[in-house]
N, C-alpha and C positions, 0 to 999 in steps of 0.2 A: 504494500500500500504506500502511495506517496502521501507525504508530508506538507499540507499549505505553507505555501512560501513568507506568508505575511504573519501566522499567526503559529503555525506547527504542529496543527491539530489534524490529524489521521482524515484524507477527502475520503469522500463515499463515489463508488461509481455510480452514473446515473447515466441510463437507458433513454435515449430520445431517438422519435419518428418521426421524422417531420420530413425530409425527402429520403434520407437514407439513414439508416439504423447505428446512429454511432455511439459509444459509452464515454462519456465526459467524464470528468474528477469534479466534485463539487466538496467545497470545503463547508463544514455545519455549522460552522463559529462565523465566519465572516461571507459564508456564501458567494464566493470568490468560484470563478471553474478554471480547471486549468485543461487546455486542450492539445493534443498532442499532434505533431508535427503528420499535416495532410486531413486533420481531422472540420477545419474551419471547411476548405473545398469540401467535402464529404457533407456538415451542415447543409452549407446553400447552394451544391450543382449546380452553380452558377457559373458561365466563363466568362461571363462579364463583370462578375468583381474583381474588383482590382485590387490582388493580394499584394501590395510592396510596402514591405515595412521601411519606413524613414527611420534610420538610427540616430538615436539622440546623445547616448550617452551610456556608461558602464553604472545599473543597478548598483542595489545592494542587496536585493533577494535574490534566493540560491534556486536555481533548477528542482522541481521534484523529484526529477528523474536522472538528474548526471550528478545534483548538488553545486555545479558550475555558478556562480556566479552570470547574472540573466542580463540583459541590455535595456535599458527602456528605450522603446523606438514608440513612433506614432504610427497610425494604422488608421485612416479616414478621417484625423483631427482629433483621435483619443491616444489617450499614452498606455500602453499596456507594458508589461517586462515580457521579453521571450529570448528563447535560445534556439539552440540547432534542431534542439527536442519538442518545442512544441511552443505556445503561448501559455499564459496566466491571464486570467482579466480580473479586474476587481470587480464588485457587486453594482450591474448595471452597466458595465463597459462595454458587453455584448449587445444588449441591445441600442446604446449609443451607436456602436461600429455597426451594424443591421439595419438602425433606422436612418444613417446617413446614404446607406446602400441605394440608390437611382441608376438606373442602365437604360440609355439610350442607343438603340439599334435602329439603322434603316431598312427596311424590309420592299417587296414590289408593292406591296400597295399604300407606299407611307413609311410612316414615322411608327415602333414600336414602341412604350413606355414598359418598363420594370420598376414596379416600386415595392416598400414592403410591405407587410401587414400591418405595421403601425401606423405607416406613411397615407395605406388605405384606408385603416379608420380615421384618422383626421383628413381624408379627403370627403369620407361621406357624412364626417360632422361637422363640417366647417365649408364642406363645397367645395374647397380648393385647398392646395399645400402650394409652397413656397420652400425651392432646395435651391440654396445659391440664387443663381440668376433665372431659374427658370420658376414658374409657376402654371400651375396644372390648376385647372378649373373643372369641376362637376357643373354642367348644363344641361337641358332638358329639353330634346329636338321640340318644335312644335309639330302638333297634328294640324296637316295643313287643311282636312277635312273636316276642324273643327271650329277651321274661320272663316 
């Protein structure tokens, strides 16, 4: 079992479905996950996220898994620690890194949008989101047979 890098309390593995079946480290003190190197791709089968960590700087938490000594790099404008082994997020970095997640594709008939689930519920409660410079709007064709 590895050891939370922030606090040292024994992670639990935890079982999630969401496109593919992968077992994360979730720590029970500080609810921290730690994921392991190929496992973030695996989450969101996604090849338009764009995995590149910006390296910032030499951590002070130890890998769970080498004990190494982790890097803090940025990953979509959040700071996470990670090594060769895998990432760490702290409680709520994942869904930061997730909800800044946007993929724009062109396709033949147009413009694709990818956004997330959270991105989608504040599109259908609010009608519109707002990521960077673009902004996406919910509108409601008119029935032209009802004018």
């Amino acid at each position: 079992m590895a050891k939370c890098p922030v606090d040292g309390a024994e992670m639990e593995e935890k079982t999630i479905d969401i496109i593919d079946t992968v077992v994360l480290d979730s720590c029970p003190k500080c609810d921290g996950i730690w994921m392991d190197k190929g496992e973030l791709q695996r989450v969101t089968k996604d090849e338009l996220i764009e995995y590149r960590l910006d390296r910032k700087d030499q951590g002070f938490r130890l890998c769970p898994r080498c004990q190494k000594r982790m890097e803090r790099s940025q990953l979509h404008g959040v700071i996470v620690d990670d090594c060769a082994c895998g990432i760490y997020f702290d409680k709520g970095e994942v869904d930061k890194v997730m909800g800044k997640r946007l993929a724009l594709k062109s396709t033949d008939g147009g413009l694709s949008i990818s956004v997330t689930v959270p991105q989608l519920h504040e599109l259908i409660a609010k009608k519109s989101i707002k990521i960077d410079n673009l902004e996406i709007r919910l509108i409601r064709e008119k029935d032209d047979q009802a004018e």
